[in-house]
C-alpha positions in Angstrom: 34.7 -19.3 -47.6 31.7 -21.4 -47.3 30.8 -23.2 -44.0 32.1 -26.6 -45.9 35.5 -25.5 -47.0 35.9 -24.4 -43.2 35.4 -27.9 -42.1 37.5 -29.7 -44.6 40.2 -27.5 -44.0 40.2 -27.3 -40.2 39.8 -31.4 -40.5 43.2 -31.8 -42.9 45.0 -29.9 -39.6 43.8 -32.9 -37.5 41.6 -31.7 -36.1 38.0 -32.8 -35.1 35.4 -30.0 -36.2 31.5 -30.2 -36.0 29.3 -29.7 -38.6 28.1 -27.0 -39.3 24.2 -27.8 -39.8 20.9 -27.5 -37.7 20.2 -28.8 -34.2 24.3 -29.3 -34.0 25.3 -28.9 -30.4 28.6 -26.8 -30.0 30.4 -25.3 -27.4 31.2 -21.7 -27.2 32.5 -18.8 -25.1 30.9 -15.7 -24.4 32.4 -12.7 -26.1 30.3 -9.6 -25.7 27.0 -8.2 -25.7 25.5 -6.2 -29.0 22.9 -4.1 -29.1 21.0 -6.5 -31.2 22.4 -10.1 -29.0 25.2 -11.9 -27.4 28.4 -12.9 -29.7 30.4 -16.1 -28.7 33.2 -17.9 -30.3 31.8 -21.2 -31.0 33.9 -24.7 -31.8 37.3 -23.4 -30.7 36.9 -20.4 -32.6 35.6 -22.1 -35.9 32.8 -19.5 -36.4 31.3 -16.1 -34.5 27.6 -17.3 -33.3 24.8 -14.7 -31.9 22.3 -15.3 -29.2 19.3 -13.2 -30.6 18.1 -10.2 -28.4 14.5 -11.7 -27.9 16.6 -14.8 -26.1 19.0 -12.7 -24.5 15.8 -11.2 -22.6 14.4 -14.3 -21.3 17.5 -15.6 -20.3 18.4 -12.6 -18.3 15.0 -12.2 -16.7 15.2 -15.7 -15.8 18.4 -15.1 -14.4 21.1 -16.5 -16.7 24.1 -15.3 -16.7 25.7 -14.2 -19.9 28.6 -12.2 -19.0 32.0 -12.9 -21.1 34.1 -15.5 -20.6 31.5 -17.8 -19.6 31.7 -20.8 -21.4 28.4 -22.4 -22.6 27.0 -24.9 -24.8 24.5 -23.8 -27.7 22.8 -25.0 -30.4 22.8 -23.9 -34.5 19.6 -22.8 -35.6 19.3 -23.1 -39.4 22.3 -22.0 -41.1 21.1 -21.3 -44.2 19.6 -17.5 -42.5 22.0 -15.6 -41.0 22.4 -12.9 -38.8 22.3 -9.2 -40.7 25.8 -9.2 -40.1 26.4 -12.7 -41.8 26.7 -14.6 -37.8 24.9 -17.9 -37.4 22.2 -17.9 -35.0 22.8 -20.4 -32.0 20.2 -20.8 -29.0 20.7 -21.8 -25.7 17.1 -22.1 -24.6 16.1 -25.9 -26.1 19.6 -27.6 -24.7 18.4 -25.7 -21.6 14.6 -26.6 -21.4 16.4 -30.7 -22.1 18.3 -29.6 -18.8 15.6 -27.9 -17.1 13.1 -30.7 -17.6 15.5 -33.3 -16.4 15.6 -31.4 -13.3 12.0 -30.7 -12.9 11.4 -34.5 -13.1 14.1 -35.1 -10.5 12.8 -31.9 -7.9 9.1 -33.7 -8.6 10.3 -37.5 -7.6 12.3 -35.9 -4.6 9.7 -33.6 -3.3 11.9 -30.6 -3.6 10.6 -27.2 -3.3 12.1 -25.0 -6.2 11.9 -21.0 -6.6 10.0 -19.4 -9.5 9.3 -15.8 -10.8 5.9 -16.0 -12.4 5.9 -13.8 -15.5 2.3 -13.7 -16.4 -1.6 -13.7 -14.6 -4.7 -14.4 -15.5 -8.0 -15.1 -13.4 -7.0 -18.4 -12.6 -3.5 -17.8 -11.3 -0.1 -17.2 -12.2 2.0 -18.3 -15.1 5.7 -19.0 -14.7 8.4 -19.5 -17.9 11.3 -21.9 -17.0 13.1 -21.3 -20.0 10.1 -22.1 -22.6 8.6 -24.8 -19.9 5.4 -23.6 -18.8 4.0 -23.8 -15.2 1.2 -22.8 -13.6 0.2 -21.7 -10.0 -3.7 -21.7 -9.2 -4.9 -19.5 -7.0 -6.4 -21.8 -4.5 -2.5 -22.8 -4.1 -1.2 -19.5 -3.1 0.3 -19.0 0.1 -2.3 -17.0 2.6 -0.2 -13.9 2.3 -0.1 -13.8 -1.5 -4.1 -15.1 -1.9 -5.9 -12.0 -3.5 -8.9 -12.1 -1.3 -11.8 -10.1 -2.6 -15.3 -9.4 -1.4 -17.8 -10.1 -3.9 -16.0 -11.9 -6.0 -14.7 -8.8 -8.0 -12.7 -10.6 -11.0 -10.9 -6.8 -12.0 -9.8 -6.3 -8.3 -8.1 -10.3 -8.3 -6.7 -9.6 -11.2 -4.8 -6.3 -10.2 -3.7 -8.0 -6.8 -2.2 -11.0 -8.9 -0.1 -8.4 -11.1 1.3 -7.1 -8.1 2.7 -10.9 -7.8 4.6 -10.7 -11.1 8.1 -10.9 -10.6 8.5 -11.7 -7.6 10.1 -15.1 -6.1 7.8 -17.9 -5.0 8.9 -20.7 -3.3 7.0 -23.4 -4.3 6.3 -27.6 -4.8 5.8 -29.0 -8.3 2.2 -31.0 -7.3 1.6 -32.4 -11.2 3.5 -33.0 -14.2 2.0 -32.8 -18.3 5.2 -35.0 -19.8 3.6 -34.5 -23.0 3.1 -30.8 -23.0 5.7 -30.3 -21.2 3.7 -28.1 -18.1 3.6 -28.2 -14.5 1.0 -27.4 -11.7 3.1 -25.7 -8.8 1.6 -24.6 -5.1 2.8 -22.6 -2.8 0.6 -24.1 -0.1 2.7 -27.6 -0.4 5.9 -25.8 0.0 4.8 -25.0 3.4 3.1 -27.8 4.6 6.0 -28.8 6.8 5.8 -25.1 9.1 1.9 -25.7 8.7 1.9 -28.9 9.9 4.2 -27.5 12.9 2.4 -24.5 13.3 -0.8 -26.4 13.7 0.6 -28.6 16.7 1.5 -25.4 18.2 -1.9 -24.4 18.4 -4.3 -24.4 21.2 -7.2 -22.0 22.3 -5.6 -18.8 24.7 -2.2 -19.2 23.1 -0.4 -16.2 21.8 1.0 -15.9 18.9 2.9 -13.3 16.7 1.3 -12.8 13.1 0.9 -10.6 9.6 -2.4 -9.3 8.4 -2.9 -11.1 5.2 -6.4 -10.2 3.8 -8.6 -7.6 4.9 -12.6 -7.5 4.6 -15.8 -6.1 5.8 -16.0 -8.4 8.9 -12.3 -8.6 9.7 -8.8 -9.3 9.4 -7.0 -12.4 8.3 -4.3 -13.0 10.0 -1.2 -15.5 8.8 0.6 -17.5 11.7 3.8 -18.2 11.2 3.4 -17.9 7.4 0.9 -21.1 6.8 -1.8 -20.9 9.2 -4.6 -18.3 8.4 -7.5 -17.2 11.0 -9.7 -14.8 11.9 -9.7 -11.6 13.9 -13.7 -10.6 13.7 -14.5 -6.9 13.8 -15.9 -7.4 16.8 -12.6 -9.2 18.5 -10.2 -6.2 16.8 -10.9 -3.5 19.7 -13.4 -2.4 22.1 -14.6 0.5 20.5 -17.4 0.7 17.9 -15.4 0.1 13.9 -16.3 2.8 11.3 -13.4 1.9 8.9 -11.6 -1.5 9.5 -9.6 -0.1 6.5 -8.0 2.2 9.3 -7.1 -0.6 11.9 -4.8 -2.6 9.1 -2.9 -3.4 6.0 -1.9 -6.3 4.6 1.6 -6.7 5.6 1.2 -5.4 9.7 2.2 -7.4 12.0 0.0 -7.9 14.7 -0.3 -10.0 17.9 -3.1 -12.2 18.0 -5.0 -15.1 20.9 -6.5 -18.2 19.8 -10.2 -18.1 21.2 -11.8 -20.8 19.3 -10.5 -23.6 17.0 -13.5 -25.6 15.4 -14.1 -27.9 12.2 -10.8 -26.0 10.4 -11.1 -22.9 11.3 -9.3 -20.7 13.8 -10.8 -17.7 15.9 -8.4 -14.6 16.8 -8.8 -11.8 18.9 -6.7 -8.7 19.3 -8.7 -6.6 21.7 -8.5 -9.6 24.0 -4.8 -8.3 24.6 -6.0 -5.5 26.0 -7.2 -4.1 29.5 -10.8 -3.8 29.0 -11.5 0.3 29.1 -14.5 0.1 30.4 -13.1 -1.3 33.6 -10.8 1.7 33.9 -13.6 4.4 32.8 -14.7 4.5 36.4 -11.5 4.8 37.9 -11.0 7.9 36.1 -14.7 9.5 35.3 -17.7 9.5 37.4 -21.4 11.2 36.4 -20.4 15.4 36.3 -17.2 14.9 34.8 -16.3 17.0 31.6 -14.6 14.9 28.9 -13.1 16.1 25.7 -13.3 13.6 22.6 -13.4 13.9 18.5 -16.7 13.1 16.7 -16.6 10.2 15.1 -20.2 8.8 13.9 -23.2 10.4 13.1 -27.0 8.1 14.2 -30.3 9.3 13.5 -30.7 9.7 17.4 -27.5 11.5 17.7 -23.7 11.4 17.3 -21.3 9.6 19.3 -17.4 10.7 20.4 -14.4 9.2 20.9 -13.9 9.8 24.6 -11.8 7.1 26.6 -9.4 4.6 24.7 -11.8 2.3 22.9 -15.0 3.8 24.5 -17.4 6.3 22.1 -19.7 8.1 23.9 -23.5 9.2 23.3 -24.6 12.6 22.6 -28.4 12.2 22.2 -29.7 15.1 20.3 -31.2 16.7 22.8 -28.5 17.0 24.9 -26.5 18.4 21.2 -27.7 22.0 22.2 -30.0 24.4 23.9 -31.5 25.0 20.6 -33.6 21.8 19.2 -32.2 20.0 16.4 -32.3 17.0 14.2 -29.6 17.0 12.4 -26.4 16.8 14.6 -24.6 17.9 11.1 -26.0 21.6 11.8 -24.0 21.5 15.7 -21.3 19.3 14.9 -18.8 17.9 12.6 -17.1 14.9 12.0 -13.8 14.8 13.3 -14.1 17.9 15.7 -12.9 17.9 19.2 -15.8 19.1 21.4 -16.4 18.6 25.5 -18.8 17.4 26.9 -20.1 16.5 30.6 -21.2 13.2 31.9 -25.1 12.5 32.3 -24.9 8.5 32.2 -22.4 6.1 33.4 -23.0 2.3 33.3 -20.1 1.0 32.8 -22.1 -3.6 33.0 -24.1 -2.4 30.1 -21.2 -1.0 28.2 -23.5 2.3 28.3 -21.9 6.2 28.6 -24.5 9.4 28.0 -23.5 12.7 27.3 -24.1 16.0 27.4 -23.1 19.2 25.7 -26.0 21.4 27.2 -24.0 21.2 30.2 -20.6 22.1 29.4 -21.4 24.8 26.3 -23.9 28.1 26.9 -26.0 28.5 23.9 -24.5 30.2 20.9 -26.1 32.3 18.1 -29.3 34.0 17.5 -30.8 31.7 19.9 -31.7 33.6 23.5 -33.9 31.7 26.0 -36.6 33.1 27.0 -36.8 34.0 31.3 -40.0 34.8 33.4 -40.1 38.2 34.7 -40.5 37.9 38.5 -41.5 41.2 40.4 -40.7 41.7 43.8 -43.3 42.4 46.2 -42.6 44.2 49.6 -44.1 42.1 52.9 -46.5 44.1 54.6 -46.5 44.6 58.2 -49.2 43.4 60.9 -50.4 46.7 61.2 -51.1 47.5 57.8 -52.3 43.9 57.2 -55.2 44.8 59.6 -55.7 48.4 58.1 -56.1 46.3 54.6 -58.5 44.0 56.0 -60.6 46.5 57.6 -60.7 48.7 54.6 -61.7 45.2 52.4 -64.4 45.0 54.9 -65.8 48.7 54.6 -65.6 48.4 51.0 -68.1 45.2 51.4 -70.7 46.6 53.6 -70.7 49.6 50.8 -71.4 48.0 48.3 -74.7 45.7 50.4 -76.0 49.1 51.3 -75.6 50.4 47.8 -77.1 47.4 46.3 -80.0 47.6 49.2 -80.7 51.0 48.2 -80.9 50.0 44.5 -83.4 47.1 45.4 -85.7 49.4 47.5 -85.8 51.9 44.6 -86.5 49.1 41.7 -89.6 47.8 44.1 -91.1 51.4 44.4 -91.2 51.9 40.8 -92.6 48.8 40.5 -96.0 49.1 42.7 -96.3 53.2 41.1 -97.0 52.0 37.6 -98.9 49.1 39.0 -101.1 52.3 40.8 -101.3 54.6 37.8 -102.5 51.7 35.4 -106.5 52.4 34.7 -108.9 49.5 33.1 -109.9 50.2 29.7 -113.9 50.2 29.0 -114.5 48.8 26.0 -117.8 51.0 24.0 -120.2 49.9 21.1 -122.1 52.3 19.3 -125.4 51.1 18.5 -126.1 52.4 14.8 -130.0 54.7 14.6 -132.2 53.4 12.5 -132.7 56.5 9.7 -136.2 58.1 10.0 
């Protein structure tokens, strides 16, 4: 029965029956889903229709609900191809995209904010599909805690943060229309420009205020007040203590407590440590020079290594105070993380300054023995024998003068005997005779 006889049959009843051609608007009901679509009875029951599966998906990610009974109005797509299993193929999506865009155009006149599931990224932002109407969200109109701030400018490490925003709801302000190409530009930041606007009022310098970490980096956390207002907790303002990791002091998604301490030209100062009693106040309540502290190791300098040793407060262990045996290279004594003690050499608590020691708390260890001076013990003679001693010196003395008298004397005699024994010699010439 071809789709013609249908309608001049159906027609001779009385009653009024669509065509059956392209772009034809019907309504229909939902009867079940297939594995390959959605059947509905279309135009009181005047032919079986299919939503194809590749629809079906989009509709249902967008959230449309398909379930039988529902009663909806479709479209034909050309009925000259049919379904495998001879069913027209009907869409929903263009009569919805007519519907859709009506609505955009109203939200955009009335400054509504609508919700959207973006469904693709890229480098410039996120893409969002309202059935077959495209929008866009840039990334400079992300909310603070969904803006993927990156050192460096690292385009790979944006793009993996912006994937993590797929599929999830955004609440946003359509800021620009394309009639023509049917697109929109959405933000984020315009949805909440009311709370910002609030927010900002709110704010004044040594006010506290409640607040999520949204972006971490190498000089500190950014914090989100109230979910629109974005400032700065330097590394300097997040504790007292000296930072090795700020990776270890946050995540984005903490919530964390934060005071205004400076508000100039747009942008707004935070501190966290300010919250806290300052430890180096209470150090000398607790510690004075001679104490023995215990603390973990936590950072290696070329002049030594310092510990973790009250609250906030990392103490100096300057190498020669490291051990008995001299070193440079606190790596060989200690190790990061290990708990050692150590006694306190230096304590000035106005310059922020603590010096330790772990000569004086540990005896030295290993093949290492120090050499000591051998000291022998002498018994304290008595007066007596003090006077036999000098007496005796004295004797020895006038020995020795007599000896070396005696010596003298002999050295002269010998002297003046060969002088005495020591003739002249005459000298002779023998006159040479004249031969007779």
């Amino acid at each position: 029965m071809t789709p013609k006889k249908v309608t001049e049959r159906r027609a001779s009843s009385g009653f009024l029956v669509p065509f059956i051609r392209e772009g034809e608007k019907v309504k229909g009901t939902v009867l079940k889903k297939i594995s390959n679509g959605v059947l509905v009875n279309c135009a009181n029951s005047i032919f079986t229709g299919i939503i194809l599966s590749k629809e079906v998906k989009e509709l249902e990610k967008s959230g449309y609900d398909l379930a039988p009974g529902r009663e909806i109005e479709l479209e034909i797509v050309n009925p000259n191809i049919r379904h495998e299993d001879g069913y027209y193929i009907v869409s929903i999506t263009k009569l919805l995209q007519f519907d859709v865009w009506k609505a955009i155009l109203r939200k955009f006149e009335d400054d509504e904010i609508i919700t959207v599931i973006p469904t693709e990224a890229n480098l410039g932002g996120l893409l969002v599909d309202m059935h077959g109407i495209k929008g866009f969200v840039p990334l400079s109109q992300l909310a603070p805690i969904h803006y993927p701030r990156v050192e460096d400018g690292d385009q790979e490490a944006i793009f993996e943060k912006l994937l993590d925003l797929i599929g999830q709801e955004l609440r946003v302000r359509i800021i620009n229309i394309d009639e023509e190409e049917k697109r929109i530009i959405l933000s984020e930041r315009e949805a909440l420009k009311e709370e910002r606007e609030s927010v900002l009022k709110e704010l004044e310098v040594g006010k506290i205020f409640d607040g999520v970490v949204s972006g971490i980096s190498s000089y500190g956390l950014f914090v989100t007040i109230g979910g629109t207002v974005e400032g700065l907790v330097h590394i300097s303002e997040i504790t007292y203590g000296h930072v090795n990791n700020i990776d270890n002091l946050g995540t984005i998604g903490d919530k964390i407590k934060v005071k205004v301490i400076g508000l100039e030209n747009g942008k707004i100062s935070l501190s966290s440590k300010k919250l806290k009693d300052d430890p180096w106040t209470e150090l000398p309540k607790h510690h004075k020079v001679g104490d023995i502290l215990e603390g973990e190791v936590v950072r290696y300098v070329p002049y030594g290594v310092f510990i973790r040793v009250f609250q906030d407060i990392n103490g100096l262990i300057h190498l020669s105070e490291l051990s008995h045996k001299s070193t440079q290279n606190p790596n060989e004594v200690v190790k990061l993380g290990q708990i050692v003690k150590a006694k306190i050499i230096l304590l000035d608590p106005k310059n922020r300054k603590i010096g330790l020691s772990m000569k004086g708390v540990n005896e030295p260890t290993g093949d290492y023995t120090a050499e000591k001076p051998v000291i022998k013990k002498v018994a304290a003679p008595s007066k007596k024998g003090l006077e036999d001693i000098v007496k005796k010196l004295a004797e020895e003395k006038t020995e020795e003068k007599a000896v070396e008298k005696k010596e003298t004397e002999k050295s002269v005699e010998k002297a003046v005997e060969k002088k005495e024994t020591a003739k002249p010699v005459k000298k002779t010439t023998k006159k040479a005779t004249k031969a007779e």
